[in-house]
Residue frames as a rotation matrix with the C-alpha (Angstrom) as fourth column:
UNK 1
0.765 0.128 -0.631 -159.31
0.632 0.034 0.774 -57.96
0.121 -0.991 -0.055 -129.50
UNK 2
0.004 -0.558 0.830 -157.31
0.066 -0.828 -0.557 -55.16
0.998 0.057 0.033 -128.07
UNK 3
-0.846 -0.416 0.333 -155.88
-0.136 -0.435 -0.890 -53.91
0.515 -0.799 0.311 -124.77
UNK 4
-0.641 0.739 0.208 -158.73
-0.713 -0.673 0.194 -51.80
0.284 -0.024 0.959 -124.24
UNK 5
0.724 0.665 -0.185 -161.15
-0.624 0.745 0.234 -54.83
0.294 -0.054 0.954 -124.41
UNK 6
-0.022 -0.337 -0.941 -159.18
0.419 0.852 -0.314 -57.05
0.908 -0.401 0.123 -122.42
UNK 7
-0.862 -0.492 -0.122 -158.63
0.295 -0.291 -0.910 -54.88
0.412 -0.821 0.396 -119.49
UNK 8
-0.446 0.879 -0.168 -162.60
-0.820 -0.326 0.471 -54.12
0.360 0.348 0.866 -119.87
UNK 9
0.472 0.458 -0.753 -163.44
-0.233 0.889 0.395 -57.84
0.850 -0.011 0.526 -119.64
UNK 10
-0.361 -0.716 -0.598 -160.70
0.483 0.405 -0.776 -58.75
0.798 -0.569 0.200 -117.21
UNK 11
-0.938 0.057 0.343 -161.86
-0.313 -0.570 -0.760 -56.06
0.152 -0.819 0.553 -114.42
UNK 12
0.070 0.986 0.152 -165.35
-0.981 0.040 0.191 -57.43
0.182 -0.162 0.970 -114.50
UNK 13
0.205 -0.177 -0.963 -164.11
-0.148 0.967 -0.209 -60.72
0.967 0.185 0.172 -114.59
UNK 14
-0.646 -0.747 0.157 -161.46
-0.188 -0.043 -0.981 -60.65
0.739 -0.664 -0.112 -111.08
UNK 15
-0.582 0.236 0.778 -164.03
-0.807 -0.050 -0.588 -59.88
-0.100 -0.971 0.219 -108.33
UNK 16
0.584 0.806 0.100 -165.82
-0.801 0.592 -0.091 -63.24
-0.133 -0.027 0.991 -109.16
UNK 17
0.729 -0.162 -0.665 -162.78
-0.251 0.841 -0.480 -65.28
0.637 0.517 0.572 -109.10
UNK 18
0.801 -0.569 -0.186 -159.87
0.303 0.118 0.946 -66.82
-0.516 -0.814 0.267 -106.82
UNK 19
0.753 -0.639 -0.155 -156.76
-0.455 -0.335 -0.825 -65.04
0.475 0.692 -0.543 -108.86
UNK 20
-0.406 -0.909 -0.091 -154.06
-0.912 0.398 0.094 -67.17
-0.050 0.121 -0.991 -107.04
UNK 21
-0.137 0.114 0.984 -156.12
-0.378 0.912 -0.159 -70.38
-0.916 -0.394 -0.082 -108.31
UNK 22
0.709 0.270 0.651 -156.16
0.532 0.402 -0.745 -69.53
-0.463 0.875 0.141 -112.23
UNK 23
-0.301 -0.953 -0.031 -153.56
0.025 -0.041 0.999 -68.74
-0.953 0.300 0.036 -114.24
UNK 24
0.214 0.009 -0.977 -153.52
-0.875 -0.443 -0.195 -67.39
-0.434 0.897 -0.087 -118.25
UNK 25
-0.286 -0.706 0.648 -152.68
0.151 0.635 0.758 -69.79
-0.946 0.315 -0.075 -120.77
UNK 26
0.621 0.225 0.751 -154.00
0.782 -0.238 -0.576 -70.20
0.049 0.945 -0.324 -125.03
UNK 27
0.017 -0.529 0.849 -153.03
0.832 -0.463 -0.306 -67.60
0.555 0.711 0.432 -127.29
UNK 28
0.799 0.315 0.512 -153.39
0.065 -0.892 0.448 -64.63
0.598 -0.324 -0.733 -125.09
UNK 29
0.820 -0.556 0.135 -150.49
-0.162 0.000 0.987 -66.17
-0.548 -0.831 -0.090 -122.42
UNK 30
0.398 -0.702 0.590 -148.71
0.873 0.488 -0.008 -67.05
-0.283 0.518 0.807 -125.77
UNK 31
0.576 -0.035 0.817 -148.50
0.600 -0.661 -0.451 -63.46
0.556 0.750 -0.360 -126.92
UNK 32
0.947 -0.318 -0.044 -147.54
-0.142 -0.539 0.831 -62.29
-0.288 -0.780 -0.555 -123.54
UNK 33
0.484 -0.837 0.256 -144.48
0.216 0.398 0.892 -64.64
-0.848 -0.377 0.374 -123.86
UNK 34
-0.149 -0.807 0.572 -143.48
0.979 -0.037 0.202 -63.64
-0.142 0.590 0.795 -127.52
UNK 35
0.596 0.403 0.694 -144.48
0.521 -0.852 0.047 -60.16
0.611 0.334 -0.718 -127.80
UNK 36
-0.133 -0.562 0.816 -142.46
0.450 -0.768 -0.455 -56.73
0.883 0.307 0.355 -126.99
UNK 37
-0.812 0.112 0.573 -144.80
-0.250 -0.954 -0.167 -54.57
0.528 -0.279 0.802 -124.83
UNK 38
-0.625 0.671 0.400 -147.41
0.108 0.582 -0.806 -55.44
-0.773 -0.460 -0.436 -122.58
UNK 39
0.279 0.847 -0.453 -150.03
-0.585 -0.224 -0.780 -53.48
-0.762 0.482 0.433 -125.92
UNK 40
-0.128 -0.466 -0.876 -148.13
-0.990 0.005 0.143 -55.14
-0.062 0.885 -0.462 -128.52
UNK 41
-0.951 -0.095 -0.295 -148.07
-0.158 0.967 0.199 -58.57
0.267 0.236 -0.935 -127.30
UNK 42
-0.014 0.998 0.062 -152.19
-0.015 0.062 -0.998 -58.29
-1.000 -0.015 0.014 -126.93
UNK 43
0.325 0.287 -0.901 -151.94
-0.685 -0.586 -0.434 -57.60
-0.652 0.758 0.006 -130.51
UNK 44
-0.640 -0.679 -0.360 -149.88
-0.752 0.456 0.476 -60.32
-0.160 0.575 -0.802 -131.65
UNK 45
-0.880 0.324 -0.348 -151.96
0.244 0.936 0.252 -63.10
0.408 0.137 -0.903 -131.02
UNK 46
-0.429 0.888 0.166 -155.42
-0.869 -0.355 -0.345 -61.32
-0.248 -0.292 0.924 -130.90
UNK 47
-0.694 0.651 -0.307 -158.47
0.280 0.637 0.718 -63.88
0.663 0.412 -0.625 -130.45
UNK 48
-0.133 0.876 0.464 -161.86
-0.642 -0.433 0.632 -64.03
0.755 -0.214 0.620 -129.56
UNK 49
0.785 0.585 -0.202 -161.47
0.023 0.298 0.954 -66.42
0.619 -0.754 0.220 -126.63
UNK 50
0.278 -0.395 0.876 -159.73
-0.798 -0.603 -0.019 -66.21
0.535 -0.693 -0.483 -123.45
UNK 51
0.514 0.019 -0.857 -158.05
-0.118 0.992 -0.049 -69.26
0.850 0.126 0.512 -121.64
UNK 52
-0.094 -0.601 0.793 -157.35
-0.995 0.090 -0.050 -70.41
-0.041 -0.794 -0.607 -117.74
UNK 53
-0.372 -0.367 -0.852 -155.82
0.331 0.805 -0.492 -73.25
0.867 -0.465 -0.178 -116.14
UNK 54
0.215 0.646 0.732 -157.93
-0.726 -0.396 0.563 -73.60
0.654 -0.652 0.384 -112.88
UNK 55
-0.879 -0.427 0.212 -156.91
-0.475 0.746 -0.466 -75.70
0.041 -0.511 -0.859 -109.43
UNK 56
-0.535 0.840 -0.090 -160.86
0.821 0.491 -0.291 -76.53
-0.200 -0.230 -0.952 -109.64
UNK 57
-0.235 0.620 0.748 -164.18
0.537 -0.559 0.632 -75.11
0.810 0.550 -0.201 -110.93
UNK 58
0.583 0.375 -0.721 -164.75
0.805 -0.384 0.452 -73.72
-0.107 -0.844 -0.526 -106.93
UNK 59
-0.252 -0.894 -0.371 -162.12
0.835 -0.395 0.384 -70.79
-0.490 -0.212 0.845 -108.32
UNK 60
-0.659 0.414 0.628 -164.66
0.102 -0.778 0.620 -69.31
0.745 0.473 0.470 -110.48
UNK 61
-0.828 0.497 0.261 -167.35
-0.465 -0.346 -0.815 -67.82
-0.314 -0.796 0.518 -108.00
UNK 62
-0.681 0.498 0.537 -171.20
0.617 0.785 0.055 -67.85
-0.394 0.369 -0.842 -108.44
UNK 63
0.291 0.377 -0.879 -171.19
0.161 -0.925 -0.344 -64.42
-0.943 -0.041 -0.330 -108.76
UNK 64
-0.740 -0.544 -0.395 -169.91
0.002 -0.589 0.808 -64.43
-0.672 0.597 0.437 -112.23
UNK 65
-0.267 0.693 0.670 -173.37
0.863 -0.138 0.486 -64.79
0.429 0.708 -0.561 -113.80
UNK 66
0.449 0.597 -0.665 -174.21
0.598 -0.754 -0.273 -61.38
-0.664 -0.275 -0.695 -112.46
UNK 67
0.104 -0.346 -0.932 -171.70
-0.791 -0.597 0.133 -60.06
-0.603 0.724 -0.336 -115.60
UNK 68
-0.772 -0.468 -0.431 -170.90
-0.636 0.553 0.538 -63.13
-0.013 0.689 -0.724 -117.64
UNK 69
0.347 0.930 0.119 -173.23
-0.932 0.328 0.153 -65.69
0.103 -0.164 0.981 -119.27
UNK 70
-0.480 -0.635 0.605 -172.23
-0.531 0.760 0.375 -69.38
-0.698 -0.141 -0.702 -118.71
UNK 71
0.206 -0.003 -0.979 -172.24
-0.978 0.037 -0.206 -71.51
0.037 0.999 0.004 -121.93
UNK 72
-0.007 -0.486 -0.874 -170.41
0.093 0.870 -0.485 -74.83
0.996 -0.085 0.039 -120.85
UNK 73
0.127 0.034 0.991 -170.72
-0.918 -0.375 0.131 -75.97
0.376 -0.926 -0.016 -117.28
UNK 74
-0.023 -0.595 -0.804 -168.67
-0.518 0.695 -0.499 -79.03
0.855 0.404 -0.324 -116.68
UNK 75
0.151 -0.484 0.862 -168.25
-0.961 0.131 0.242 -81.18
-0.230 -0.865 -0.445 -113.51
UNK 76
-0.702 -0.705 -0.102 -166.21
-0.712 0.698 0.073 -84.22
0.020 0.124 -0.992 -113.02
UNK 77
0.480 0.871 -0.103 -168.35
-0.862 0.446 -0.242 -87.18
-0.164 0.205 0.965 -113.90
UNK 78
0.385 -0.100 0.918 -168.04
0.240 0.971 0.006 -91.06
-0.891 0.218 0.397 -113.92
UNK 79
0.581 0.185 0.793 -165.94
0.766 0.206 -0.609 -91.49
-0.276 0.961 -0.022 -116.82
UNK 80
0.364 -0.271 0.891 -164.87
0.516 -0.738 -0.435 -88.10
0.776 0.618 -0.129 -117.06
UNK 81
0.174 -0.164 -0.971 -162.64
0.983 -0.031 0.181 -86.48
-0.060 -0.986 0.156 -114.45
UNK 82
-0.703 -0.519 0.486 -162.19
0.638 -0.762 0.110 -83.11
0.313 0.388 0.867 -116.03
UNK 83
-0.061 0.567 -0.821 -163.94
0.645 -0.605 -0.466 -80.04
-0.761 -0.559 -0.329 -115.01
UNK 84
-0.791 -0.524 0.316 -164.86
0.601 -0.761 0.244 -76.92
0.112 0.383 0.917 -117.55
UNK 85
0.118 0.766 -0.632 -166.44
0.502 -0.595 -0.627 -73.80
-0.857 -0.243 -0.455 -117.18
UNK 86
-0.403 -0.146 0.904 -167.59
0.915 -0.079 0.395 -71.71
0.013 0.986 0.165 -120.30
UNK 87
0.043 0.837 -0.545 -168.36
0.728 -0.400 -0.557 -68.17
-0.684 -0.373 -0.627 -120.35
UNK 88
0.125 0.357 0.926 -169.72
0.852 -0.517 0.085 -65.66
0.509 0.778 -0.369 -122.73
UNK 89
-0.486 0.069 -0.871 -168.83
0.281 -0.932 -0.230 -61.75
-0.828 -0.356 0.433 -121.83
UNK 90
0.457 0.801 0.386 -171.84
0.880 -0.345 -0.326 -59.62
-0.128 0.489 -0.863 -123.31
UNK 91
0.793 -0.103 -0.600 -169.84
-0.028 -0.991 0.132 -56.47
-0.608 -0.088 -0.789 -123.23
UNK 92
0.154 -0.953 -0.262 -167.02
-0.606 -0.300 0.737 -57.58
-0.781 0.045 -0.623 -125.02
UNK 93
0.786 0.327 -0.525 -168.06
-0.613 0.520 -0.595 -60.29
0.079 0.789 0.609 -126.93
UNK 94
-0.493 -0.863 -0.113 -164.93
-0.811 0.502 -0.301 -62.44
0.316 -0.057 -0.947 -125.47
UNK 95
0.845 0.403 -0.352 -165.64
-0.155 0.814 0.559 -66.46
0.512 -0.418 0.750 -124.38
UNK 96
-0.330 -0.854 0.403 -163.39
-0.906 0.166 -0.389 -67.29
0.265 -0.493 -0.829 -121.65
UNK 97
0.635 0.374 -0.676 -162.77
-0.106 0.909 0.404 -71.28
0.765 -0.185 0.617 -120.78
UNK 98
0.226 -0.682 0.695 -161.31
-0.916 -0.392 -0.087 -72.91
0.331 -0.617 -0.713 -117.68
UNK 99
0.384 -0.008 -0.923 -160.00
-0.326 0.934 -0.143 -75.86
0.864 0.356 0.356 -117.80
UNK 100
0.949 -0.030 -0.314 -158.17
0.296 0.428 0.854 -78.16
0.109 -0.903 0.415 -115.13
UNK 101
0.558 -0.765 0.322 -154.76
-0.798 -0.389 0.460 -77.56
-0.226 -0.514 -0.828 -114.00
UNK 102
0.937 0.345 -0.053 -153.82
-0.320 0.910 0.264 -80.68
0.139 -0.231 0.963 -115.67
UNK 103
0.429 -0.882 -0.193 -149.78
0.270 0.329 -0.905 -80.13
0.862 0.336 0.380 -115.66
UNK 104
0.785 -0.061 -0.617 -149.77
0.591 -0.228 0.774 -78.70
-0.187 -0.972 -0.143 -112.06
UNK 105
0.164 -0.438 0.884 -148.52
0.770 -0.502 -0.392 -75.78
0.616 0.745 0.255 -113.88
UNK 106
0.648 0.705 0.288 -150.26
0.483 -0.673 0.560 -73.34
0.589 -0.224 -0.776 -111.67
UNK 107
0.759 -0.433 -0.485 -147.22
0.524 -0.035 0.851 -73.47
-0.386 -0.900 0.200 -108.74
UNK 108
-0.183 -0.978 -0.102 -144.64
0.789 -0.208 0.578 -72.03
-0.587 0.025 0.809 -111.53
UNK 109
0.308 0.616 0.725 -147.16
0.860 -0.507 0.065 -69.23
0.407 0.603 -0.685 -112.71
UNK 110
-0.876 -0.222 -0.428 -145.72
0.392 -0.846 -0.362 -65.56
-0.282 -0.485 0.828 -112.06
UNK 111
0.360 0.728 -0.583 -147.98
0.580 -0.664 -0.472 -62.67
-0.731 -0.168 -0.662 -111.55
UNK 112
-0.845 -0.505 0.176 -148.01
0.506 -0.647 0.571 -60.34
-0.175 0.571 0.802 -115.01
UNK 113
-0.468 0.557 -0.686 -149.46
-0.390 -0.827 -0.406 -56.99
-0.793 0.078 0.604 -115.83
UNK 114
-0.694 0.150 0.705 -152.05
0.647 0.559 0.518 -58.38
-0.316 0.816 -0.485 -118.74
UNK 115
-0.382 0.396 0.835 -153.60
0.366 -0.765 0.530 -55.00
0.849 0.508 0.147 -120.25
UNK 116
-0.337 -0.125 0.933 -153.35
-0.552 -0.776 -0.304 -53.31
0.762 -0.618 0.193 -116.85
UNK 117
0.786 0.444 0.430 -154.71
-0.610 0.446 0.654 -56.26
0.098 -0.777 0.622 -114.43
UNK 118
-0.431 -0.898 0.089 -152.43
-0.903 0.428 -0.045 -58.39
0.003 -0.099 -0.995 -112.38
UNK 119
0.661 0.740 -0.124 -152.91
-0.747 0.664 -0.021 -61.81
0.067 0.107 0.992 -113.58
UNK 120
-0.293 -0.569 0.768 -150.91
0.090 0.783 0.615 -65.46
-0.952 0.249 -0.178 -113.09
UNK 121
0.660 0.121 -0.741 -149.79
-0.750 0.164 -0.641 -66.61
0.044 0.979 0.199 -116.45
UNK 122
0.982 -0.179 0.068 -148.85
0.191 0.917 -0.350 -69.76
0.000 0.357 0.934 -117.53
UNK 123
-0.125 -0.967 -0.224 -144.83
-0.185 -0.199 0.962 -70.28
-0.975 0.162 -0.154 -117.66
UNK 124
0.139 0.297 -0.945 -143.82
-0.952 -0.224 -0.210 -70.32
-0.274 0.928 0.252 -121.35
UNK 125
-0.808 -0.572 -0.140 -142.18
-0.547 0.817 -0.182 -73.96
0.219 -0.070 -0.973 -121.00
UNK 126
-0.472 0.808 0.354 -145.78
-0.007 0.397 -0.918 -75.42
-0.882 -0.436 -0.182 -119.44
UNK 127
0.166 0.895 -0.413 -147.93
-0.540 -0.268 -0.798 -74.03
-0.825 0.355 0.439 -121.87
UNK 128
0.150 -0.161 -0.976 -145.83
-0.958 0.221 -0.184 -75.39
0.245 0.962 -0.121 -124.88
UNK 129
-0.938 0.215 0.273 -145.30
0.090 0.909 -0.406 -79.50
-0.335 -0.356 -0.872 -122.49
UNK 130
-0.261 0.960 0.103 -149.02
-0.291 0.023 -0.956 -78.63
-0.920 -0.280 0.274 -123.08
UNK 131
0.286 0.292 -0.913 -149.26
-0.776 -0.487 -0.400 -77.84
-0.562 0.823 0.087 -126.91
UNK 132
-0.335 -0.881 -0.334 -146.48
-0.940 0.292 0.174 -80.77
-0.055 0.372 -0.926 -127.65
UNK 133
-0.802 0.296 0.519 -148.53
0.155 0.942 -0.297 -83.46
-0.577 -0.157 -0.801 -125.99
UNK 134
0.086 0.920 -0.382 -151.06
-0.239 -0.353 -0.904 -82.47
-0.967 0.169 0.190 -128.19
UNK 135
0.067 -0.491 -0.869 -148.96
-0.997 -0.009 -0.072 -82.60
0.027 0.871 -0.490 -131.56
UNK 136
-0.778 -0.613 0.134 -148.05
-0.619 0.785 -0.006 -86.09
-0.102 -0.087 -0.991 -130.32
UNK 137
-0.578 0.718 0.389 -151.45
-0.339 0.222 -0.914 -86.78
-0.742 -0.660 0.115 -130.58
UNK 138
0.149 0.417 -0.897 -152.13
-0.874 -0.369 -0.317 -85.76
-0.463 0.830 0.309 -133.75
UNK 139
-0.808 -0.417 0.416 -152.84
-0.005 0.712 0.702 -88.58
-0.589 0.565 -0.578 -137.10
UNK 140
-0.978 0.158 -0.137 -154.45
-0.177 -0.279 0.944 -88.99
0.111 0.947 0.301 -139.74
UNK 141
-0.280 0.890 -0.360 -157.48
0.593 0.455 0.665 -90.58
0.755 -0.028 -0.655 -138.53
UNK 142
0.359 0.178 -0.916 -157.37
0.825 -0.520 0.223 -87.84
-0.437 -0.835 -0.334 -135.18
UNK 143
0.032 -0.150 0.988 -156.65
0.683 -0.718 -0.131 -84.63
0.730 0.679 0.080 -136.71
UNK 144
-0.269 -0.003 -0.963 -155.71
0.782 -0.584 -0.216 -81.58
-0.562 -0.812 0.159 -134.04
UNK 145
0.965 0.200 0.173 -156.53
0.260 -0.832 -0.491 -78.15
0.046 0.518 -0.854 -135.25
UNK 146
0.467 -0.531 0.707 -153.87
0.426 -0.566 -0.706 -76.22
0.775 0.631 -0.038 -136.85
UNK 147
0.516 -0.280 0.810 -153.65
-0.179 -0.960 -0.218 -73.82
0.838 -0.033 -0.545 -134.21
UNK 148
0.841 -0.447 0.304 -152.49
-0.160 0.331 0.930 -76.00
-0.516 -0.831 0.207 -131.57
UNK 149
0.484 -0.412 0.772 -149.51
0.818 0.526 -0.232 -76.79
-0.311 0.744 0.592 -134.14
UNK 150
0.149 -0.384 0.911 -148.82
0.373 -0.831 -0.412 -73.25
0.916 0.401 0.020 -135.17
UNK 151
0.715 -0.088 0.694 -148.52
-0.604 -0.579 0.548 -71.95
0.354 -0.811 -0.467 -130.99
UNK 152
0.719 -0.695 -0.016 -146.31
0.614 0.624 0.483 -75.54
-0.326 -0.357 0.875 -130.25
UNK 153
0.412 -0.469 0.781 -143.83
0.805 -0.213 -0.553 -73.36
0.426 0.857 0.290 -133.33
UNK 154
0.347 -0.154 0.925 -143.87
-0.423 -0.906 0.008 -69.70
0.837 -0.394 -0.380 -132.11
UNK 155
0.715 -0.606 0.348 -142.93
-0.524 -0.136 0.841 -70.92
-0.462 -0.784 -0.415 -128.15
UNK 156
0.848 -0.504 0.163 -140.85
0.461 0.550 -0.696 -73.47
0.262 0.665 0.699 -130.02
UNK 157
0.466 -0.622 0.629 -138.83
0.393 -0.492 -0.777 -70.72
0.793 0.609 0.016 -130.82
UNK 158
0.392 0.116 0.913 -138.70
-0.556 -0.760 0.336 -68.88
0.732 -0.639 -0.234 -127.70
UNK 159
0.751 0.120 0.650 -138.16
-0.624 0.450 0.638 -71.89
-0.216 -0.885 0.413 -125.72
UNK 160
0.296 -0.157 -0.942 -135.65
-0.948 -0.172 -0.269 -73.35
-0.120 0.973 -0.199 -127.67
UNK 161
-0.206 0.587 0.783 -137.19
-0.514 0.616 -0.597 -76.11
-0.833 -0.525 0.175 -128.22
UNK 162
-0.754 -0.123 -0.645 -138.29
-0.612 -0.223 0.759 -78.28
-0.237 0.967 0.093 -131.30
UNK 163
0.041 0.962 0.269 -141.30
-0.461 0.257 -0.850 -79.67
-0.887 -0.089 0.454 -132.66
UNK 164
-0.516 -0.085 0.853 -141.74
0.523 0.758 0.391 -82.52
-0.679 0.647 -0.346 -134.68
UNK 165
-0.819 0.367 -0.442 -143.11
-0.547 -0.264 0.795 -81.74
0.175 0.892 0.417 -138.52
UNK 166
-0.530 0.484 0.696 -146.16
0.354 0.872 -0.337 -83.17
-0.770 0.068 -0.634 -138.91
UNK 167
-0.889 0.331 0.316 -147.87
0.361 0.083 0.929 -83.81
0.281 0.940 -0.193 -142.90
UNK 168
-0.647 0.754 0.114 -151.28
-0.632 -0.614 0.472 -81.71
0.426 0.234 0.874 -143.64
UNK 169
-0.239 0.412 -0.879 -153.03
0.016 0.907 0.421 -85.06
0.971 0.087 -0.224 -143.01
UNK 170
-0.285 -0.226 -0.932 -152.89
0.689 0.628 -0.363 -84.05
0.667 -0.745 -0.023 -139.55
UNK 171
-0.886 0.242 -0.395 -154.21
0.028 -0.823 -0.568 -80.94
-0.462 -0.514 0.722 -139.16
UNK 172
0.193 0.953 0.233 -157.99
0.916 -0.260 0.305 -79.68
0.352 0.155 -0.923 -139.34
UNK 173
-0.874 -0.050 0.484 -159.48
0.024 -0.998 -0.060 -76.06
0.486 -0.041 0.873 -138.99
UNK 174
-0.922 0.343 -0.178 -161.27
0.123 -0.178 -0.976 -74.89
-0.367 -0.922 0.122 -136.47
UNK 175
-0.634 0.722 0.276 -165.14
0.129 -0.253 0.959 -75.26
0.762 0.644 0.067 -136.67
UNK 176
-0.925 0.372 0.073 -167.98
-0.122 -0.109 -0.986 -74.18
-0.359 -0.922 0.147 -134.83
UNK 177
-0.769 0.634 -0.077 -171.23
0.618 0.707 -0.343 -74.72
-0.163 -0.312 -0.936 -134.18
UNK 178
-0.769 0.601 0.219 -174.57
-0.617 -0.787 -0.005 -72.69
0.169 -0.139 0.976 -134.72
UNK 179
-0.357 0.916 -0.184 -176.67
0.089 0.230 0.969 -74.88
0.930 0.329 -0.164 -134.06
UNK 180
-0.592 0.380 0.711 -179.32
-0.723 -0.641 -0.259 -73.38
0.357 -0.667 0.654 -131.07
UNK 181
0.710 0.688 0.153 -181.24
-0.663 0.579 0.474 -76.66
0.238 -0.437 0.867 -130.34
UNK 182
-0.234 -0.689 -0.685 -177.92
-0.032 0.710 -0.703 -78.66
0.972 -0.143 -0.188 -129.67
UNK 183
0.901 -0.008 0.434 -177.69
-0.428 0.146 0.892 -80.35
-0.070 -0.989 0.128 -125.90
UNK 184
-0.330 -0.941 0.077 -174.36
-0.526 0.116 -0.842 -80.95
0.784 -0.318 -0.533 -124.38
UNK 185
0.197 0.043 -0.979 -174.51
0.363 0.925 0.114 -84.16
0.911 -0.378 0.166 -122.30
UNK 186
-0.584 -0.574 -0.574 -171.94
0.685 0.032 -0.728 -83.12
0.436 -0.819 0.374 -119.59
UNK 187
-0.839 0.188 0.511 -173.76
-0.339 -0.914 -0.221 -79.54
0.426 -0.359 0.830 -119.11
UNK 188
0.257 0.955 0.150 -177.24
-0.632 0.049 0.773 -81.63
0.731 -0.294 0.616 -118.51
UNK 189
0.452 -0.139 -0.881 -175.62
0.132 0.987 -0.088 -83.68
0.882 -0.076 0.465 -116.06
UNK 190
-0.531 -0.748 -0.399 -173.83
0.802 -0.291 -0.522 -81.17
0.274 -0.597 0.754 -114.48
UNK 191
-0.094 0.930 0.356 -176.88
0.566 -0.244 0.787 -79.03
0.819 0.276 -0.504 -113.64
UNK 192
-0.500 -0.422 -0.757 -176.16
0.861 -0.340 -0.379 -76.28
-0.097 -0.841 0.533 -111.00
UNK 193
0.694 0.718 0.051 -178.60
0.717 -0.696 0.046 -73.23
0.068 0.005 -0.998 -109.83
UNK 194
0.592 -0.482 -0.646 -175.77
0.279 -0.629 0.726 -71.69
-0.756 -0.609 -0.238 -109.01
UNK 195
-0.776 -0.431 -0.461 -174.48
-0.288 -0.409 0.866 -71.67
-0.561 0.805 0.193 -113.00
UNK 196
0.116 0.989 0.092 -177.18
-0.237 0.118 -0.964 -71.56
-0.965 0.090 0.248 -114.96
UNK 197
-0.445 -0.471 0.762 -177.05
0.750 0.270 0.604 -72.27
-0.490 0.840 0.233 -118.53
UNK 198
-0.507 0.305 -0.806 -177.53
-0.242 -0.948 -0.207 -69.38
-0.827 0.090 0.555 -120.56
UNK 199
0.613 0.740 0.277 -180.01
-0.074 0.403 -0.912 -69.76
-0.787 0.539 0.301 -123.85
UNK 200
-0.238 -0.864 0.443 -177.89
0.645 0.200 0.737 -71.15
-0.726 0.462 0.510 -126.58
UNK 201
0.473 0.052 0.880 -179.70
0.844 -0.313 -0.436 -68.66
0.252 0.948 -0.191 -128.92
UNK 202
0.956 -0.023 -0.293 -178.15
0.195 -0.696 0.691 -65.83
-0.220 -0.718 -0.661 -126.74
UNK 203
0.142 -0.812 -0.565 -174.83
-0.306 -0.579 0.756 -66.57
-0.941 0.065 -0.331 -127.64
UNK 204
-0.246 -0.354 0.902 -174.77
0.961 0.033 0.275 -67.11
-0.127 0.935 0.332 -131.01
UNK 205
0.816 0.270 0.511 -176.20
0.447 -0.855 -0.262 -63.74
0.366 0.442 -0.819 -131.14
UNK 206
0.823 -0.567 -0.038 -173.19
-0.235 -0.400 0.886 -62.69
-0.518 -0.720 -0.463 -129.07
UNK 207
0.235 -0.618 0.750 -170.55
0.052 0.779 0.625 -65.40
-0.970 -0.108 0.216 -130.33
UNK 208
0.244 0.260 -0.934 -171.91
-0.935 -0.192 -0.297 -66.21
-0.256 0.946 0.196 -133.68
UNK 209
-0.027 0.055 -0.998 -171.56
-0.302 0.951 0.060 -70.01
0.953 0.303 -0.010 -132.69
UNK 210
0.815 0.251 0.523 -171.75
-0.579 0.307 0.755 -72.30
0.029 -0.918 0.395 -129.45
């Protein structure tokens, strides 16, 4: 990922969303916060998905399937009070997720230039309350992925802040899916004409997993 392709995805992205109701955050708001230059810190912490903090899924439009497909289409459910939306950008090949707001984070989010679009971003202090309560999470029998561990480190620093060690035993690596007949409970439950679900064989061809 690069500028170039962020600012690409991001302008197609804006007119289908409420921009003072989401807010950057993952590795993309992490790079902002440890990185030099606005191109440089795109570069530091390049990945292939995109992450907001939303006040509610009513912040993404229903216009964003007219550019984006929609992979994951959460709503709050008995049981489950979270919300997520999942999309796939065909032009860029980026997945962007939105999750809840769940640190009411959103009120200490400044507006930053993020590869030429003004976007909220996470504060750096939120994002890593975020990453920490994760780590605390973490054991041998619950494993967290690595990378939630290696971003707690880097703001760590920045924030100066400290993070507990924690023993291999506790970390896993990220895996993904290919499989194209999977069903996702929440997404059949959460059924909405207004987000379709896009064919899971669609994005793996895009992705290269679900």
């Amino acid at each position: 990922m690069n500028a170039d392709v962020l600012h690409d995805c991001f302008c197609r992205l804006v007119p289908h969303v409420d921009t003072a109701r989401i807010a950057l955050t993952g590795g993309v708001a992490i790079g902002l916060h440890l990185g030099v230059t606005p191109r440089d810190r795109i570069r530091r912490l390049a990945t292939g998905d995109i992450d907001f903090v939303a006040e509610g899924h009513e912040a993404v439009h229903q216009t964003v399937t007219a550019d984006f497909l929609v992979s994951h289409f959460h709503l709050p459910q008995p049981g489950y009070a979270k919300f997520l939306i999942q999309l796939v950008d065909p032009a860029t090949r980026l997945r962007l997720d939105f999750f809840p707001d769940a640190l009411r984070a959103l009120t200490r989010a400044h507006v930053v230039d993020v590869a030429g679009v003004p976007l909220r971003v996470l504060d750096a202090q939120d994002i890593l309350d975020h990453k920490l309560a994760i780590v605390a999470g973490a054991s041998t029998a619950s494993p967290i992925e690595e990378k939630h561990y290696v971003d707690a480190r880097r703001l760590a620093r920045v924030c100066g802040r400290e993070v507990p060690p924690l023993p291999a035993s506790h970390l896993s690596s990220t895996t993904y899916s290919q499989d194209v007949d999977a069903a996702c409970a929440r997404c059949e439950v959460s059924r909405c004409a207004g987000f379709p679900l896009a064919p899971k064989r669609a994005i793996v061809d895009i992705l290269g997993y679900v």
